[in-house]
N, C-alpha and C positions, 0 to 999 in steps of 0.2 A: 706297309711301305712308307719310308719316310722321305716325305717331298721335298724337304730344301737339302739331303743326300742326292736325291736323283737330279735335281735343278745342279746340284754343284759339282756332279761328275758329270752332266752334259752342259757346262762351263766349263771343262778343263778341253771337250773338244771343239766348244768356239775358240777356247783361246789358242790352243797346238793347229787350230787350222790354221790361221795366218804363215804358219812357216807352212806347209802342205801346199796352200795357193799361190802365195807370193816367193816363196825361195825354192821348193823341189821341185811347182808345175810349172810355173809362167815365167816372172820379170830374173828372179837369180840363175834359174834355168840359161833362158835365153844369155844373161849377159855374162855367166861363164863362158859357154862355148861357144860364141862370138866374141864377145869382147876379149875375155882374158887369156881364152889359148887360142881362139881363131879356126874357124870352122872349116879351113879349106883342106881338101880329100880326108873328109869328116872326120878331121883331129881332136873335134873341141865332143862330139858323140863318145870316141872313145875313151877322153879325160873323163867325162863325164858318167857314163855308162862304170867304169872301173871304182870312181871315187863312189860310186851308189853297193855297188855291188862289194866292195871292201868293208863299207859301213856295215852292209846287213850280214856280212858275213859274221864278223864281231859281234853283232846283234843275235844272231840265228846261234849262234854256238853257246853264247855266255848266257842265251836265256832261259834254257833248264835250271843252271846251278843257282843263277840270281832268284829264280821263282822261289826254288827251297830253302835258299837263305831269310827270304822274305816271310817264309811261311815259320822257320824253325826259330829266327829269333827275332819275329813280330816287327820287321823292318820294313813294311809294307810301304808307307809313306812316306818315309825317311826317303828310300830310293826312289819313289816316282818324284820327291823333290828334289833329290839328286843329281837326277838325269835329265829333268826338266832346267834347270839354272844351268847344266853343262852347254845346253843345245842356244840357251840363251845370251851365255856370255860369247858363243862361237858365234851365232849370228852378226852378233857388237863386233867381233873383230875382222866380216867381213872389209871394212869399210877402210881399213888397211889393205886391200889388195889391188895391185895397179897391173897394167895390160903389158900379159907374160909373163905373169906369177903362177903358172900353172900349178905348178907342185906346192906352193904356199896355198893358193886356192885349195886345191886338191886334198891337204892336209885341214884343213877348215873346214871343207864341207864333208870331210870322213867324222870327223867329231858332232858337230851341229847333228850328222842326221846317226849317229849313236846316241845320241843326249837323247833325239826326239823319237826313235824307233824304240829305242830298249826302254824310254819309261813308261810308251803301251804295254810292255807287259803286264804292269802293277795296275796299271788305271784299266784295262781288262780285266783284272781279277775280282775287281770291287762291283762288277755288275750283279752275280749269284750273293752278293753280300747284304744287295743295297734293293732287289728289285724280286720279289716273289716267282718261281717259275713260270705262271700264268701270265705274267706283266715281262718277263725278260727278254720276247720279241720286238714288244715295242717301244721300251726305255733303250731299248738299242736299237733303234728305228728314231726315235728322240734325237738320240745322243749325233747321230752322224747329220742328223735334219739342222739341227742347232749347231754344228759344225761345217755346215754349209754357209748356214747364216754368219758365219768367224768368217769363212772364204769372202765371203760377198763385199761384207764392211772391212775388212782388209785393204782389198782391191782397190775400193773405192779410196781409201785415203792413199793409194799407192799410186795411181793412177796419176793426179795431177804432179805428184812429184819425179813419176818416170817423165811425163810430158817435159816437164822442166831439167830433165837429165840430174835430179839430184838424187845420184845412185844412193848415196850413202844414208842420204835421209830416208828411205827404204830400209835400210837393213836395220836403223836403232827404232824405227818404227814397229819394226816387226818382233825386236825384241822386248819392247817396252809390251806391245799389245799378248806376249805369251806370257811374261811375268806378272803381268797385271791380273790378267781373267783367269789364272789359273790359281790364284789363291785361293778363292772358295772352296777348292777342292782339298787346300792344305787345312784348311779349317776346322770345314763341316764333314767329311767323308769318317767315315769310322775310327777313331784312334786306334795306333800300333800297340798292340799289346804286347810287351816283354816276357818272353817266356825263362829269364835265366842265362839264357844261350849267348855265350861270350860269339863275337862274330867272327875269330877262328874257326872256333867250333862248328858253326852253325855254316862254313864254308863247307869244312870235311864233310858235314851229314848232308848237306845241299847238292855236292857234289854225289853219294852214295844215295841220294834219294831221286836226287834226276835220271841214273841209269835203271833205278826199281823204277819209274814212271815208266819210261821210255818201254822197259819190258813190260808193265801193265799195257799197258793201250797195246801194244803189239799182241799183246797176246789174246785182246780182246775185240774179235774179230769186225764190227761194223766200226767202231772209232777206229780201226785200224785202215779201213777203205775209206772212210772219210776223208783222212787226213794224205792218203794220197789220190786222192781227187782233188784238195783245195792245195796241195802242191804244184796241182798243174794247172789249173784254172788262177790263180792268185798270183801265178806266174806272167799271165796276159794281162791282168789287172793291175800291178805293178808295173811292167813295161810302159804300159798305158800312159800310166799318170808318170814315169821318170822321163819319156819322150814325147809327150805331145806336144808342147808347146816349141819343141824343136820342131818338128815335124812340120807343124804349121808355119812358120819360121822361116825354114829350110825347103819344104817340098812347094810349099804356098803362098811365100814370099810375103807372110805377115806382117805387119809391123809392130813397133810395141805396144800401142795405142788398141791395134785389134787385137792383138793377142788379149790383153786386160779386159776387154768389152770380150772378147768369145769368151775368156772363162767365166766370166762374170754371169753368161748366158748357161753355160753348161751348169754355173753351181745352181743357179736357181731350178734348171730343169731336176739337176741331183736331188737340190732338198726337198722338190714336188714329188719326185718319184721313191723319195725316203718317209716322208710321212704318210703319202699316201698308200701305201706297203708297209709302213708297223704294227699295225692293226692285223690285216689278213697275214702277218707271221705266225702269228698265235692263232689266229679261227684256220687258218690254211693249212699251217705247219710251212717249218722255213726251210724245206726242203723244195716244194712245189716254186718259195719266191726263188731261191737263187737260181732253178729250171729255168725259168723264164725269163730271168734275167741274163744268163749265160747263153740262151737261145738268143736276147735281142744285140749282146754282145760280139756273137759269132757273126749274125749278119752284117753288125758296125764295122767289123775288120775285116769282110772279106768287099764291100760296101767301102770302102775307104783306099781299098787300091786303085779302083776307077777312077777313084775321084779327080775329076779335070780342073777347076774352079772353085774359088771361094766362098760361092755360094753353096756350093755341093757338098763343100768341107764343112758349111757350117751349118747345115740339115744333118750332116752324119755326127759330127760333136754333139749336138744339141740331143739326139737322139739315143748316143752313148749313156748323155749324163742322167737319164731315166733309170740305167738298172747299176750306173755306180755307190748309189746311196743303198740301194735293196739288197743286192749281191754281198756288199759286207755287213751290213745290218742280218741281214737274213745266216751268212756265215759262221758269223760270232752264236747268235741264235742257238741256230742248229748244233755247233759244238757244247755251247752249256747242257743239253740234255746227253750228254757223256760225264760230266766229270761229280764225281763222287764227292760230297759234303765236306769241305774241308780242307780240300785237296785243289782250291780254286787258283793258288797263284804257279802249284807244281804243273798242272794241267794247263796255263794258262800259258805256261812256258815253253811248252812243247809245244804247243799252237801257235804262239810267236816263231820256236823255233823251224816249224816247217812255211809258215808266210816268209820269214823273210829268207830260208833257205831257197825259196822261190825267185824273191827279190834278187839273189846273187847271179845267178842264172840267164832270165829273161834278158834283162839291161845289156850282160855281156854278147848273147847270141844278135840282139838288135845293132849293136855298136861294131859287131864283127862283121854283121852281113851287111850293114849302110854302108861301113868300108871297102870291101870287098867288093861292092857291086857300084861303088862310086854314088848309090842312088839309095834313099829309102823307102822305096814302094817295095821291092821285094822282102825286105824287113818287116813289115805290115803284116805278110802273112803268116810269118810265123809265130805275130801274135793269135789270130785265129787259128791257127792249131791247137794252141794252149787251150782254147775256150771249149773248143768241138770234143776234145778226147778227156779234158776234164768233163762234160759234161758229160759221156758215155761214161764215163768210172761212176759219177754222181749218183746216176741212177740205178747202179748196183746195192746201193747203200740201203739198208731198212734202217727206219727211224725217218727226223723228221718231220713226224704228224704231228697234228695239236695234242699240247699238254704227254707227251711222252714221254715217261719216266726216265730215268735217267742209270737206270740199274740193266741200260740195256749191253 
């Protein structure tokens, strides 16, 4: 295993956290749907909720073809730098948006979180590349821990500039901090190998290799229940992190000040309960962590519609962010012992493309029922749905255990 590859792809997710914590959870969160479209009879939920769910649509559909372009004409890096500078320069042009520029907004953050979603397909692919099967639990237990620690120190520099209402000095901060810390990974990570394959070409066969993918795993019956189990579990996990900071906001009358301090709280809880759960991925099997995590998940959401007070809010946040570090570490995990030698960016794509097929989903049924019911407690539980029924599918699945071959 070679260490400064592992150190520089779990720097590409310190550095893509800053836009994660600061622009999709907390401070861009909140001050689109209050500030810029105005959150009254939860207008700013439903701009918001559609411009997430348009993104990953985009993201969920093109990620088969782009995985096997990647693979067929060794563009592997090329496009995670691609996609990475796209999500960076959208970030830069938030700072041109003034209050009631929804659909300018709207157009901004449909690109930013294309840039930033579709270039985990590629930086997912490089895990089976870069890290032995027996170590791939906890390099990806690593990778999100270290991606915590991006969230933390983000915050932190965000913090006195929200206090100071200098929106804008946020947004070039957060660009600066993703182009910065993600260059090691353009560096040090494996070079693209050119196979010949003109990028015409290598579209047709990418596009002809995604539907042979699509019908492999289908046809192959435990990655086949896997993937629709983390369709609907990855569905609440997503909701999660596109509305909490509303949520909080909105139901709990936050301010910005606590919003940044609760996340700040929840990532440190994430990154404790990310590293200390990389380890038993691999002696456990990451079947058992995401069990448990999806168990302490159900009860967070069902636990959060009570919720009367701030206090209460911020025992059930803090207690959420223990199995948001495990449940995708463990996730990710669990799918590498499906995909066949080689076949890491094609596989990786179909995996992208049911998370964020996920992603399309959730946001819109949250944004439709907050509407609809004037309120978003009843919203809440249909995140716990997601959790409880994913987890009954989960545990249909064999596989999982430590060290299980991948020829399953």
């Amino acid at each position: 295993m070679n260490k400064k590859q592992v150190l520089s792809w779990c720097l590409f997710d310190f550095a893509n956290s800053s836009y994660s914590a600061v622009i999709a959870a907390v401070v861009f969160q909140v001050y689109y749907i209050n500030r810029i479209v105005g959150n009254g009879g939860s207008k700013g939920d439903l701009w918001w909720g559609a411009a997430i769910s348009a993104s990953m649509l985009f993201v969920s559909l093109s990620s088969p073809f782009l995985g096997g372009i990647a693979d067929y004409a060794g563009l592997r890096k090329r496009l995670l730098a691609f996609y990475t500078y796209v999500c960076v320069l959208a970030v830069a042009g938030f700072s041109l948006l003034t209050p009631g520029e929804a659909l300018f907004g709207f157009i901004l953050i449909v690109i930013a979180n294309i840039g930033m979603e579709g270039g985990l397909v590629f930086y997912n692919s490089f895990l089976p590349r870069i890290a032995p099967a027996e170590y791939q639990g906890r390099v990806s237990g690593w990778g999100f821990g270290v991606g915590y620690a991006g969230s933390i120190l983000s915050l932190l520099i965000a913090l006195p500039l929200a206090n100071a209402g200098r929106f804008e000095g946020i947004w070039f901060m957060v660009a600066g901090f993703f182009a910065l810390f993600s260059l090691p990974a353009f560096l040090v990570l494996p070079r693209d190998t050119r196979t010949g394959v003109t990028s015409s070409q290598a579209g047709i066969m990418g596009f002809r290799n995604a539907v042979t993918t699509l019908r492999e795993i289908w046809s192959r019956k435990e990655p086949r229940k896997f993937l629709l189990s983390y369709l609907i579990y990855e569905d609440g996990v997503n909701t999660v992190i596109v509305f909490s900071s509303s949520l909080a906001a909105t139901t709990f009358a936050f301010g910005q000040s606590e919003l940044i301090g609760l996340y700040l709280v929840v990532q440190i809880t994430a990154l404790t309960g990310a590293f200390l759960l990389s380890k038993p991925t691999d002696l456990w099997g990451p079947k058992r962590i995401v069990t448990i995590s999806l168990l302490l998940w159900s009860l967070v959401a069902v636990s959060a519609f009570f919720v009367q007070s701030k206090t209460q809010f911020w025992a059930v946040a803090c207690t959420a962010g223990l199995g948001l570090g495990s449940v995708q570490a463990g996730t990710r995990a669990f799918f590498t012992q499906f995909i066949p030698e080689g076949k890491e960016a094609e596989y990786f794509g179909v995996y992208s493309l049911v998370g964020k097929s996920s992603a399309v989903i959730g946001p819109l049924v949250f944004g439709q029922v907050s509407a609809a019911y004037g309120s978003q407690r009843p919203a809440i539980l249909s995140i716990a749905a997601f959790f409880i029924i994913g987890l009954i599918l989960l545990r249909r699945v064999n596989g999982g255990g430590p060290n299980v071959g991948r020829d399953t």
